[in-house]
C-alpha positions in Angstrom: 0.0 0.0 0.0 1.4 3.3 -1.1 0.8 6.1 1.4 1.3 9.8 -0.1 2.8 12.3 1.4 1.6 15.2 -0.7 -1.9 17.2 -0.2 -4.2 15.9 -2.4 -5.1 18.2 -5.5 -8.5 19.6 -6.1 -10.8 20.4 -8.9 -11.3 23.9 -9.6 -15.0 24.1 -8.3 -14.0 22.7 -5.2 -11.5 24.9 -4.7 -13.8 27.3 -5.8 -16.0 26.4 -2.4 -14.0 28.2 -0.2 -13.8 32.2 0.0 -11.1 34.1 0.8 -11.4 36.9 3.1 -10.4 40.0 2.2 -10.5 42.6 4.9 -10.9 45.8 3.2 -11.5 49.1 5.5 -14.5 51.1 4.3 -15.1 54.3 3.9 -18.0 56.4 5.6 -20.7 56.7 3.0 -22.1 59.8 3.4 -26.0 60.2 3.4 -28.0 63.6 2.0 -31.4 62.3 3.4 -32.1 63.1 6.5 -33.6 60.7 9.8 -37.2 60.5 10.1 -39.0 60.4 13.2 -41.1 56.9 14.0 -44.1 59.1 13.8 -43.2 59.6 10.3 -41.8 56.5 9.2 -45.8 55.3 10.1 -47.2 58.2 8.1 -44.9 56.9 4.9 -46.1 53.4 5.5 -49.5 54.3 5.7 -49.2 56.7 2.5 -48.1 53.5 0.8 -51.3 51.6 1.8 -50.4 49.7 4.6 -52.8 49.2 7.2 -52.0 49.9 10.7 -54.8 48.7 13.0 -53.3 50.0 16.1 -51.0 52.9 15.8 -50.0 52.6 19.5 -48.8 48.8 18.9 -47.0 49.8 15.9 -44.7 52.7 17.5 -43.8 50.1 19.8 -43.0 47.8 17.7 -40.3 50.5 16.5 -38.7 50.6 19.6 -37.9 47.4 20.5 
């Protein structure tokens, strides 16, 4: 019996399996909207038709 002492080679697509990770450092992105307010993130949904039984329920939904 012959016992190797070399790694064995792999196909390309299992090579391929891994990822390498890269670390690359990222800049800030900068953002020309501004925050909006829970109360009017709830308008905005409900401008786009979604329907908010209870308005209380949903605002504390936001904070958790």
């Amino acid at each position: 019996m012959f016992a190797s002492t070399c790694l064995p080679r792999f196909s390309f697509e299992q090579r391929a399996q891994g990822e390498l990770f890269i670390y690359n450092k990222m800049s800030k992105k900068l953002y020309s909207k501004t925050a909006t307010s829970y109360t009017e993130q709830l308008k905005q949904l409900k401008s786009r038709g979604l329907n908010i039984e209870d308005e209380h329920k949903a605002f504390y939904i936001f904070l958790k």
